[in-house]
C-alpha positions as CSV (number, residue, x, y, z in Angstrom):
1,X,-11.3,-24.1,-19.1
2,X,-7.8,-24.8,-20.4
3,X,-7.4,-20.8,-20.9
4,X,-8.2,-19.6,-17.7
5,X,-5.3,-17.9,-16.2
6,X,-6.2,-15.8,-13.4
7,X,-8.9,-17.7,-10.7
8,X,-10.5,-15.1,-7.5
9,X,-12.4,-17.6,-5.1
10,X,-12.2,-15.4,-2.1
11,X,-14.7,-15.9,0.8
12,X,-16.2,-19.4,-0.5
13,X,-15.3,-21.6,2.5
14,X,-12.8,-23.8,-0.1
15,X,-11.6,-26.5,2.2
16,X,-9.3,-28.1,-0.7
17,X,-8.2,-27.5,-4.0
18,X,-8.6,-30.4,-5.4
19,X,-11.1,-29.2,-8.6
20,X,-7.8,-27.3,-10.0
21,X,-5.4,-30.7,-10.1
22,X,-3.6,-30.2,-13.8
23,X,-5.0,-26.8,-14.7
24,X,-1.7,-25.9,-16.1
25,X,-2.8,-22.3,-17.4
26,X,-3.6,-20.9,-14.0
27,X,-0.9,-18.3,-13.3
28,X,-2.8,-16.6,-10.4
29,X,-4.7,-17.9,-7.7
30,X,-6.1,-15.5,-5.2
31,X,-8.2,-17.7,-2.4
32,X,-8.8,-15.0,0.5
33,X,-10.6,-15.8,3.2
34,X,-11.3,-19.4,2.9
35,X,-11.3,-22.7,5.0
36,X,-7.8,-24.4,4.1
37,X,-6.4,-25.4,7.2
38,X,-3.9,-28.2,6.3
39,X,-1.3,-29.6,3.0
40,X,-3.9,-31.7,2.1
41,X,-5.8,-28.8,1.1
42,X,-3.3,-26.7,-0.9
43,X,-1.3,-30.2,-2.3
44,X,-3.1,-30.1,-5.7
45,X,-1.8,-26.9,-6.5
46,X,1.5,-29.1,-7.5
47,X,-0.2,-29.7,-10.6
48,X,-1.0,-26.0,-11.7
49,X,2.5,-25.7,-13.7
50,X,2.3,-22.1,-14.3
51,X,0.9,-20.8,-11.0
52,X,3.2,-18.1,-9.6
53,X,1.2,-15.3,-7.9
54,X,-0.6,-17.2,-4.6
55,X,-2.8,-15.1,-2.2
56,X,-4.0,-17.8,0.5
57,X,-3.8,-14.9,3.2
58,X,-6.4,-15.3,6.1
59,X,-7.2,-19.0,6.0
60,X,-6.2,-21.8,8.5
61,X,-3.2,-23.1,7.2
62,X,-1.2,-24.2,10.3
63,X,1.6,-26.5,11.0
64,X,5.4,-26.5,9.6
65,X,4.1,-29.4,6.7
66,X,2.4,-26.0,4.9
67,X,5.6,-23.6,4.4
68,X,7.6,-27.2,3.5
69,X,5.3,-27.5,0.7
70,X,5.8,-24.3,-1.0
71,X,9.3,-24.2,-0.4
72,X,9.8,-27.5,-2.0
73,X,7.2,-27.2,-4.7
74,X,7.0,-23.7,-5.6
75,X,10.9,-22.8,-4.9
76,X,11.8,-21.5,-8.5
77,X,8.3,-20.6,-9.9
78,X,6.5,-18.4,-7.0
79,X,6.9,-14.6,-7.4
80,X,4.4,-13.7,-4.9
81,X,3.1,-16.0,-1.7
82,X,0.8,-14.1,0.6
83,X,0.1,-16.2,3.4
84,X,-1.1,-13.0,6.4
85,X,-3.8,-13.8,8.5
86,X,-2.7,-17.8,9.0
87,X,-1.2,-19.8,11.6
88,X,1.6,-21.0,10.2
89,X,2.9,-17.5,10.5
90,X,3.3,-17.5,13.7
91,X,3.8,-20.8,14.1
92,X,7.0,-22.0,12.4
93,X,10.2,-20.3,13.4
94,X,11.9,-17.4,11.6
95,X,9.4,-18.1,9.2
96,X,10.2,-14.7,6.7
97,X,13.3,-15.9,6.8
98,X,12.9,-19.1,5.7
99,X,10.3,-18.4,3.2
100,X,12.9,-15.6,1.8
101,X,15.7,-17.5,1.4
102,X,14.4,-20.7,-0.1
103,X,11.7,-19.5,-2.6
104,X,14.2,-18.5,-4.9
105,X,11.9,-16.7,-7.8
106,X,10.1,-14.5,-5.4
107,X,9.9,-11.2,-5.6
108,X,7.4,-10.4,-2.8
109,X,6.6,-12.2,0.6
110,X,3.6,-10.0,2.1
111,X,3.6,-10.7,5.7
112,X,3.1,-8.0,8.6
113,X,5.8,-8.6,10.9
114,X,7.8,-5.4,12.7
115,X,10.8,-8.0,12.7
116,X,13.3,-7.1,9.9
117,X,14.3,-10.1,7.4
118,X,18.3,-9.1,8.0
119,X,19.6,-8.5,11.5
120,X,20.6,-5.0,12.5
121,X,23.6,-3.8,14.7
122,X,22.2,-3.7,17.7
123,X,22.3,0.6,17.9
124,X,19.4,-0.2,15.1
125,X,17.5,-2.4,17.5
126,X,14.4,-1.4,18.8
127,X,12.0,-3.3,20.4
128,X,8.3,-3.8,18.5
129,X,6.7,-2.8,21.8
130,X,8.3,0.1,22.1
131,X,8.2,1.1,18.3
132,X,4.5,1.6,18.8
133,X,4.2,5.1,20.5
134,X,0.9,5.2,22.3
135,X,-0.9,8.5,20.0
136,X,-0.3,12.6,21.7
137,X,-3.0,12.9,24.1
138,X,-4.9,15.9,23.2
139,X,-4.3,18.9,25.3
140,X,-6.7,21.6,25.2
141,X,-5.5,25.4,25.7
142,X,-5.7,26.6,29.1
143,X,-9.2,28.7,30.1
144,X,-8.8,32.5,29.2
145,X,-11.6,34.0,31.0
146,X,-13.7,36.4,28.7
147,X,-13.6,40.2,29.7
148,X,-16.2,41.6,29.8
149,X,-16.8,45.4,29.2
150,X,-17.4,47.8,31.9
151,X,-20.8,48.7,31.1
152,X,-21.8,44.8,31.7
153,X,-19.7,44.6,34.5
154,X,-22.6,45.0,38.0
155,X,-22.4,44.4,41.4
156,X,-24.3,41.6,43.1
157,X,-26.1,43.7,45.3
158,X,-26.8,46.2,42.4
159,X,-30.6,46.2,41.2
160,X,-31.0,46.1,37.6
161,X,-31.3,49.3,35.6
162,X,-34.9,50.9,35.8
163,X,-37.1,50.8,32.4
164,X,-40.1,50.9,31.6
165,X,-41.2,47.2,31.7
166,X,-40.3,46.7,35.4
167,X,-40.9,49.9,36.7
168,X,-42.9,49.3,39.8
């Protein structure tokens, strides 16, 4: 499989990598929704040479060890690292940041944050609490009552008009 350039292995449970050590045509890898929790798992993607599109979003990768990794072995080759939906997200601090400024070649870092990557002046500041508006509540139009014509209009105490079904 020496020409196989593009690799989806989404939703398989992978807990490592370790099959793709020195498949050096891979350019994309796209392993959604797997098992990877640690560097142990992802280490052999070192030896993928061309790999520079990476979607490892919701697995288990956790710990500060994972976003060391690919800034230090994928700093001038990744152009896209999707990691949403993993620990290490959350986890390591100012972690957009960090993965923005020291993967040099990337062009896209999909993560769903409401922080911004650059500060703002603090007139631009909101809150991410209070950025999310809870949705208009839904206001029905007031009651109009219906008018009804005169010839419907009876008193209570009025018997109905005579016909000929309940004539007595």
């Amino acid at each position: 499989m020496t020409s196989l350039t593009t690799l989806d292995v989404s939703d398989n449970k992978i807990r490592s990598f370790e099959d793709l050590r020195g498949h050096a045509a891979i350019t994309t890898l796209i392993a959604s929704g797997n098992a990877v929790a640690d560097v142990s798992g992802i280490e052999p993607l070192d030896g993928c040479a061309s790999l520079v599109t990476i979607d490892l979003s919701k697995n288990k990768l956790s710990g500060a060890e994972c976003a060391d990794f690919f800034l230090e072995k994928f700093a001038d080759r990744a152009k896209l690292l999707k990691l949403q939906g993993n620990p290490v997200v959350s986890e390591v601090p100012s972690y957009r940041k960090k993965m923005v400024s020291g993967l040099r070649a990337l062009r896209r870092v999909l993560v769903v944050t409401p922080v911004p990557i650059r500060p703002r002046p603090r007139c631009e500041r909101r809150s991410s609490r209070t950025d999310s508006r809870p949705p208009p509540s839904r206001v029905s139009p007031p009651r109009v009552p219906r008018i009804q014509s005169r010839r419907a209009r009876r008193d209570a105490f009025q018997s109905p008009p005579s016909t000929p079904f309940n004539a007595t």
